[in-house]
N, CA and C of each residue as an Amber inpcrd file, in Angstrom:
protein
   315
  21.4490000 234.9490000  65.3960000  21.9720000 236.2860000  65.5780000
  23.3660000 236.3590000  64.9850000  23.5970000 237.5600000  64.3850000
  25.3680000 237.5820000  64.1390000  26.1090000 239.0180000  64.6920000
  27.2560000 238.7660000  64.5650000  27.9260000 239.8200000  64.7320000
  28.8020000 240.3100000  64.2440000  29.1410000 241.7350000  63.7470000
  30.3900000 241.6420000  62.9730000  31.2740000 242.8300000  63.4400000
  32.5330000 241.9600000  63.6260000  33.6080000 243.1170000  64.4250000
  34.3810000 243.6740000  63.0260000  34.5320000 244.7990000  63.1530000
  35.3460000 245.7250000  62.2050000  36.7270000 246.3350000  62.2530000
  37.5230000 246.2890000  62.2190000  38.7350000 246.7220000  62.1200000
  39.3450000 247.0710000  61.0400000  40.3820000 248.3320000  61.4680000
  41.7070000 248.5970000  60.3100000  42.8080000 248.4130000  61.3170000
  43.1140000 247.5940000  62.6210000  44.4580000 247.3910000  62.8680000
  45.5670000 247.3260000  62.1800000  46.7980000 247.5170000  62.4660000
  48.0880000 247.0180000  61.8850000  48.4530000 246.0850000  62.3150000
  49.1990000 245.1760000  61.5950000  49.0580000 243.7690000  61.6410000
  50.5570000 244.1530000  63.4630000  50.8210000 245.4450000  63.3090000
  52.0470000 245.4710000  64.5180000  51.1520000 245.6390000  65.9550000
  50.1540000 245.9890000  65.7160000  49.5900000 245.9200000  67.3350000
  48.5360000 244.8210000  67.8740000  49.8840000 244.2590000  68.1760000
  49.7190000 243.0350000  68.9800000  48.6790000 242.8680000  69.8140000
  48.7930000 244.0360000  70.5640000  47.8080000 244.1560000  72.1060000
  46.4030000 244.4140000  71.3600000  46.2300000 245.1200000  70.5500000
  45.1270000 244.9610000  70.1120000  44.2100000 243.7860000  68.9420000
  44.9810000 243.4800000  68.6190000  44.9940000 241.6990000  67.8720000
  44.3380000 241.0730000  68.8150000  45.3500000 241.0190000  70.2550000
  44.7740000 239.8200000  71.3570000  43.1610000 240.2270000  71.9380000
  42.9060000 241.5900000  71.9630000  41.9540000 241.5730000  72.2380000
  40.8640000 241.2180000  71.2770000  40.8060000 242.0730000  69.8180000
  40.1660000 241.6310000  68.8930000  39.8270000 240.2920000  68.9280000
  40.8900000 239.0200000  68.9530000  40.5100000 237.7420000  69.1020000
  39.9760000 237.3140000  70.7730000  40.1570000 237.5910000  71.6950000
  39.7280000 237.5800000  72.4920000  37.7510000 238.0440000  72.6610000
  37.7140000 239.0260000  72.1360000  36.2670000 239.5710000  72.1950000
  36.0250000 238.7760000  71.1140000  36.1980000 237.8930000  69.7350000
  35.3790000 237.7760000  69.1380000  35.1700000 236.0810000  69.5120000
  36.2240000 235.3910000  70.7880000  36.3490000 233.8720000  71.5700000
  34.8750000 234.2420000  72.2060000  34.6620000 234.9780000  73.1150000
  33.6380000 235.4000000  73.8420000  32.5650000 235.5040000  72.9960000
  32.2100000 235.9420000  72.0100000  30.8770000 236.1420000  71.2630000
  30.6030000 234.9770000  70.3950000  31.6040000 234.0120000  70.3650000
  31.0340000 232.7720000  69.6440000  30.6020000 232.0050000  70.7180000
  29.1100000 231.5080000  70.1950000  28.3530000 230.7260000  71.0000000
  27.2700000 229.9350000  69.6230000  26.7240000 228.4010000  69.9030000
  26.3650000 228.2850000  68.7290000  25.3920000 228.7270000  67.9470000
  24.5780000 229.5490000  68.4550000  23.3740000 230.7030000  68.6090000
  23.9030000 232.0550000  67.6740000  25.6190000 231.8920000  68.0250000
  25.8140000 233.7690000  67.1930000  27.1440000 233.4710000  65.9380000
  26.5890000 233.9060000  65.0370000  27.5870000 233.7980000  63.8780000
  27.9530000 235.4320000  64.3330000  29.8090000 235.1500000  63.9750000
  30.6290000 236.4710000  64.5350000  31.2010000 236.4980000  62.9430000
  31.6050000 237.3340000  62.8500000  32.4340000 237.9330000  61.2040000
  32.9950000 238.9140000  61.6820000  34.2630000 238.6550000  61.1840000
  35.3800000 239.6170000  61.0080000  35.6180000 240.3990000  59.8280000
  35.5770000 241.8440000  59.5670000  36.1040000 242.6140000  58.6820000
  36.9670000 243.4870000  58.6830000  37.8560000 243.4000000  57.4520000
  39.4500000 243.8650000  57.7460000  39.6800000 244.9280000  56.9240000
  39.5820000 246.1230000  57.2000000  39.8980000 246.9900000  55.7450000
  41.2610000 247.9820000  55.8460000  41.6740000 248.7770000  55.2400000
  42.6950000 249.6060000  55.4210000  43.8800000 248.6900000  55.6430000
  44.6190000 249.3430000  56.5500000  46.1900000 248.1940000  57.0390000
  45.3640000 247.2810000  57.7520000  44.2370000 246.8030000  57.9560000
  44.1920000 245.3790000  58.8060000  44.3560000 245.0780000  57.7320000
  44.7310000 244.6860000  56.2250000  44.3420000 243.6240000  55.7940000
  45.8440000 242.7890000  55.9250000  46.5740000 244.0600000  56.6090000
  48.2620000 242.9970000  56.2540000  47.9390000 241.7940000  57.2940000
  46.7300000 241.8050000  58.2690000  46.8400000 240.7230000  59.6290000
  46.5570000 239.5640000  58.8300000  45.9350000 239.4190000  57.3210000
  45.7350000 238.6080000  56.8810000  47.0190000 237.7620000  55.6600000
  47.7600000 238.4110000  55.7250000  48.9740000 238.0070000  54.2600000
  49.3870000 236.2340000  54.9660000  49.0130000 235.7900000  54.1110000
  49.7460000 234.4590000  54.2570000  50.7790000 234.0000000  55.1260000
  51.0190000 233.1230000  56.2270000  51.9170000 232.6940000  56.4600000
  52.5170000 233.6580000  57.6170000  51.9220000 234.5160000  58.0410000
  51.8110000 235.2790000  59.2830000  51.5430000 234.9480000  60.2190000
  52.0090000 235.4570000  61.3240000  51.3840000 234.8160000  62.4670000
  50.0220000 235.1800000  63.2610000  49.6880000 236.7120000  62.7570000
  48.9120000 238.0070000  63.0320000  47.5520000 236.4850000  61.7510000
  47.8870000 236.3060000  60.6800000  46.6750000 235.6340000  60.6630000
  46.5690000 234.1760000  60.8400000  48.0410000 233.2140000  61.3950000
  47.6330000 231.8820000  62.0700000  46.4710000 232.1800000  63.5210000
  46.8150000 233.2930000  63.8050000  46.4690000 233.6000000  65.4240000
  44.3130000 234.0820000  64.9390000  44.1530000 234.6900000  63.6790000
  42.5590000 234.9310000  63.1290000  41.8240000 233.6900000  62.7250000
  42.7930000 232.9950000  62.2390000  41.7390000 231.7330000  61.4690000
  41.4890000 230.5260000  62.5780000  42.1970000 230.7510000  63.7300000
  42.2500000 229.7760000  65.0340000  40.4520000 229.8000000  65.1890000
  40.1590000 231.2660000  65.4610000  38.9750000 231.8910000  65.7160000
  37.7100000 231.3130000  65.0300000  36.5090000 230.8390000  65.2560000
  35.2660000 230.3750000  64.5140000  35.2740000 231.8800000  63.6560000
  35.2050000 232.8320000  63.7600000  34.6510000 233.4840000  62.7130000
  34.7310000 233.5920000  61.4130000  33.6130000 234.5020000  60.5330000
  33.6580000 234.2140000  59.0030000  34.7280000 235.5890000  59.0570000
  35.4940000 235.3770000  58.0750000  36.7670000 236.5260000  57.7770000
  36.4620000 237.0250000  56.4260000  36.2830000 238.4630000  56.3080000
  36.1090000 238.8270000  55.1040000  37.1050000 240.0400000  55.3300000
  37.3260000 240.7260000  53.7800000  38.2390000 241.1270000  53.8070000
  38.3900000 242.2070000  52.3990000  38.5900000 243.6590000  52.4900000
  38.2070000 244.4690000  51.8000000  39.2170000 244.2620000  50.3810000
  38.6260000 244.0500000  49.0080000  38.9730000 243.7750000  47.6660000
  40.5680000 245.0990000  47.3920000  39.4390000 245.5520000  47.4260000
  40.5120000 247.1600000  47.2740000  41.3830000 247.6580000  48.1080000
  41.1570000 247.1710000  49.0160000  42.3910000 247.2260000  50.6770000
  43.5960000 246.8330000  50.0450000  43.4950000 245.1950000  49.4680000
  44.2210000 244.3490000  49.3030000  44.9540000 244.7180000  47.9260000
  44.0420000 244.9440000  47.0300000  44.9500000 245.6860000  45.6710000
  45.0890000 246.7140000  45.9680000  45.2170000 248.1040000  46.7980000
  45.9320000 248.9390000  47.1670000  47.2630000 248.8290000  47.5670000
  47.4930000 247.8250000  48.2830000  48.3770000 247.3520000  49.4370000
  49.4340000 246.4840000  48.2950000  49.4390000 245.9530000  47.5760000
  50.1460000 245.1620000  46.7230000  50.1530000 243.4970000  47.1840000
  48.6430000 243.3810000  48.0090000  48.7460000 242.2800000  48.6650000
  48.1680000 240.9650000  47.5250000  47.5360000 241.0440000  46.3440000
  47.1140000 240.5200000  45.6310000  47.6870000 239.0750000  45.5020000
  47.2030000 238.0730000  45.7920000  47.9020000 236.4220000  46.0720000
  48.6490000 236.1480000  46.9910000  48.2190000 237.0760000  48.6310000
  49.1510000 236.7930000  49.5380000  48.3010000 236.8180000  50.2630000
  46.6160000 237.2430000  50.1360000  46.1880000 236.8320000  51.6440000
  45.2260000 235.4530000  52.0660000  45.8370000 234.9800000  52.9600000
  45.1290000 233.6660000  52.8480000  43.6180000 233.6180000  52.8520000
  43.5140000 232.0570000  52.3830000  42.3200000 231.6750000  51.6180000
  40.6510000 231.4440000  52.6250000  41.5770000 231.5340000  53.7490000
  39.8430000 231.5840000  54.1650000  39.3040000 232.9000000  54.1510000
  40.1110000 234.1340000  54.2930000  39.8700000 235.6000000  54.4230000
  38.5260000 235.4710000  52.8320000  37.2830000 235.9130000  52.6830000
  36.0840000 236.4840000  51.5860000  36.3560000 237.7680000  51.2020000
  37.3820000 237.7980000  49.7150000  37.5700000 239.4520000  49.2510000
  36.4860000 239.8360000  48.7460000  35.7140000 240.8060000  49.5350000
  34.3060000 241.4970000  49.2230000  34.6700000 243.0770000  48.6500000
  33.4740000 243.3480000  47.9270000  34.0130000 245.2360000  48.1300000
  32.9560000 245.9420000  48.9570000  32.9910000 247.7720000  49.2450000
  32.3630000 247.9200000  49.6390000  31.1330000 247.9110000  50.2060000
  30.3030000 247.9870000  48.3460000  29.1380000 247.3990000  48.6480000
  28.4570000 246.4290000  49.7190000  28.9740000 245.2280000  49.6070000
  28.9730000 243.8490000  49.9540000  29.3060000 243.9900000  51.7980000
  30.5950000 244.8060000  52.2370000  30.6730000 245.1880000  53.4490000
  29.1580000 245.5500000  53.9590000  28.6570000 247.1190000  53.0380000
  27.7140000 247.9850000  53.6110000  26.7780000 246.6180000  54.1700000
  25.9950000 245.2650000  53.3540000  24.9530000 244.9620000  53.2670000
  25.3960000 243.4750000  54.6760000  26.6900000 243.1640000  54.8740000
  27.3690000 242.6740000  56.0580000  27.0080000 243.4720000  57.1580000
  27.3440000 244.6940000  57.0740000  26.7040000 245.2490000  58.4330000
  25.6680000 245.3940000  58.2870000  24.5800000 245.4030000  57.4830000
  23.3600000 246.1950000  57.5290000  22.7410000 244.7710000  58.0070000
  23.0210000 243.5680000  57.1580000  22.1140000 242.2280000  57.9080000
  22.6080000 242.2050000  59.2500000  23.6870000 242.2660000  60.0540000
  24.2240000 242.2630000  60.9820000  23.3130000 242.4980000  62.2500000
  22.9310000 241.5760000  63.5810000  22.1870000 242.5680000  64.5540000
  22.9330000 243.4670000  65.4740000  24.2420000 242.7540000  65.6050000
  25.1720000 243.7890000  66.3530000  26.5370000 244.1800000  65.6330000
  26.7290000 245.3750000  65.6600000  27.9160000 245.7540000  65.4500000
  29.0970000 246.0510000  66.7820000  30.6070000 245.6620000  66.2440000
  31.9660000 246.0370000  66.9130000  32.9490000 246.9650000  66.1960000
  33.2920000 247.9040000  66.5020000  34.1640000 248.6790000  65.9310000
  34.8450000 249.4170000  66.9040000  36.3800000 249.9770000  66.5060000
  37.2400000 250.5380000  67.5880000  37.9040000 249.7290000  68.0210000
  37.9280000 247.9680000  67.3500000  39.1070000 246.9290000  67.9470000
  40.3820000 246.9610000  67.0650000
């Protein structure tokens, strides 16, 4: 089974970070692959050398991370390397294999 939580957080709300990682501690079990997707301003939770993404990659999940978010943003060679720069497409077919979806973290 997998799951994939969705977000556009800002890398500034904290309280919602902790939960995001919190709900996605809880849904890893070795039975459920969890994935994280970051588009809009989440992708700053991912820029290198942050703490917003020491605190994501702690997490088992697969981290992917919107192409065009990131060259919008001027983030291009700053977000770290485990984050998968996908584009839309590639999102749509992430959720669509997906059996459960998270969104609103």
């Amino acid at each position: 089974m997998a799951t994939i939580c969705i977000s556009a957080l800002s890398s500034g709300e904290t309280d919602r970070r902790e939960r995001l990682i919190t709900l996605i501690q809880g849904l890893s079990k070795p039975d459920e692959k969890v994935m994280l997707l970051l588009y809009g301003d989440g992708v700053y939770n991912l820029v290198n050398g942050s703490k917003a993404a020491a605190e994501i990659t702690e997490t088992s999940a697969d981290i992917y991370v919107i192409a065009g978010d990131v060259e919008d943003r001027g983030l291009a060679g700053k977000i770290i390397p485990q984050a998968q720069q996908i584009d839309y497409d590639r999102a749509v077919d992430l959720i669509m294999e997906s059996d459960h979806t998270v969104t609103g973290v």
